[in-house]
C-alpha positions as CSV (number, residue, x, y, z in Angstrom):
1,X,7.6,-0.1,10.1
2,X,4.8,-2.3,11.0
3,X,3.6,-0.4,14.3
4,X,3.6,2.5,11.5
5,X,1.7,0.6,8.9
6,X,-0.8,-0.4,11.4
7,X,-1.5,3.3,13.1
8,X,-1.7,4.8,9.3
9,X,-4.2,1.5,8.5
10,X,-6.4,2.3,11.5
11,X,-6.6,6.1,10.8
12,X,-7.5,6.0,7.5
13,X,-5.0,8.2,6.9
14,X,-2.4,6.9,4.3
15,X,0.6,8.9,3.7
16,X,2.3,8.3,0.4
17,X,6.4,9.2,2.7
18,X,5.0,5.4,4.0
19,X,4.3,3.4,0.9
20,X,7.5,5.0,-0.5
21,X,9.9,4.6,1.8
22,X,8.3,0.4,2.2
23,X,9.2,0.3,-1.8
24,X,12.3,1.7,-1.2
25,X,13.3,-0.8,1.7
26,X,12.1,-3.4,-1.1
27,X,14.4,-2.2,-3.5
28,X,12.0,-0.5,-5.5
29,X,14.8,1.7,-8.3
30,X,11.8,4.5,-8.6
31,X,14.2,7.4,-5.8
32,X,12.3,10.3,-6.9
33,X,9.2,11.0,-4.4
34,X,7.0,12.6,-7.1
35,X,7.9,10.0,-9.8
36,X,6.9,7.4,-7.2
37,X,3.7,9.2,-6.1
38,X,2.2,9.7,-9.9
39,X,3.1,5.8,-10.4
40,X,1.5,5.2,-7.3
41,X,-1.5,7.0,-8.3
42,X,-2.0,6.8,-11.3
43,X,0.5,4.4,-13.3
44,X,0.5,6.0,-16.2
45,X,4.0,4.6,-16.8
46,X,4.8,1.1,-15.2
47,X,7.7,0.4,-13.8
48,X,8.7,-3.5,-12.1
49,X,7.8,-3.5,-8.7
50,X,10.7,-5.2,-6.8
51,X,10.5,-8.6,-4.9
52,X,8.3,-8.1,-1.4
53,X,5.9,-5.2,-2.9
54,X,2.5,-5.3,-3.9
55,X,2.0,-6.1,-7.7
56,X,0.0,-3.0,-8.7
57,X,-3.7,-3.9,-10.0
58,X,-5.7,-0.9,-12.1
59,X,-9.2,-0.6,-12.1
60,X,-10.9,2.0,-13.8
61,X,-7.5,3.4,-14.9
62,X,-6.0,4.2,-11.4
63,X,-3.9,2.2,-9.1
64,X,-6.5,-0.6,-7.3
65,X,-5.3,0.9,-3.8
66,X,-7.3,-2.0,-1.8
67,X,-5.3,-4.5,-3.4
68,X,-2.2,-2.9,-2.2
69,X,-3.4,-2.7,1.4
70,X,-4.6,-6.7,1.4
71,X,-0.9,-7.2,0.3
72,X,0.5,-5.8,2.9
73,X,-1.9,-6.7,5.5
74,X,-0.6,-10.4,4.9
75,X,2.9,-9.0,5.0
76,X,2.7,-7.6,8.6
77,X,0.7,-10.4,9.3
78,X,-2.5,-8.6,10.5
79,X,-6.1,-9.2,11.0
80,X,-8.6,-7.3,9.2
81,X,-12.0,-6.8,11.3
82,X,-14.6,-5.6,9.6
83,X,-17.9,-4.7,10.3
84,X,-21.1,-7.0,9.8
85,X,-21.7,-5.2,7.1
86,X,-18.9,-5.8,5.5
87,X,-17.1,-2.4,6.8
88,X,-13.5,-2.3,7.6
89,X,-13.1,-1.1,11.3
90,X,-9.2,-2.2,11.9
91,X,-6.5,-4.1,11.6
92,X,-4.8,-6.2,14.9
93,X,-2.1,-8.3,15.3
């Protein structure tokens, strides 16, 4: 899962099959993809995230997505490089 995590991180490509099936693993009780995805994306309706995922923030409404990302940066233990200006670029081991 991390080697996953990492080559979605890098791509900039996030696909929501990941985040899901890391809930799941976490024993998130959400099991129906779509109801996962609008919580995921919007939150409209909140349900408890379990132990070991992200705490989802809002901002502006919608799910803070960066926040969810530094989480689990620090759970695969990676290191975010960024840019001098401030840009991310990747994550390593």
């Amino acid at each position: 899962m991390k080697k996953a995590y990492i080559k979605m991180r890098n791509s900039g490509k996030y696909e929501l099959d990941f985040f899901f099936n890391y809930y799941l693993s976490k024993g998130g009780t959400v099991t129906d993809p779509n109801e996962f995805t609008e919580t995921f994306l919007y939150t409209h309706v909140h349900h408890p995230t379990p132990p070991g995922y992200p705490p989802i923030k809002m901002r502006d409404g919608e799910v803070d997505r960066a926040s969810v990302l530094n989480f689990l940066d620090g759970v695969f233990g990676l290191t975010v490089l960024n840019s001098k200006e401030g840009q991310f670029l990747k994550v390593v081991e």
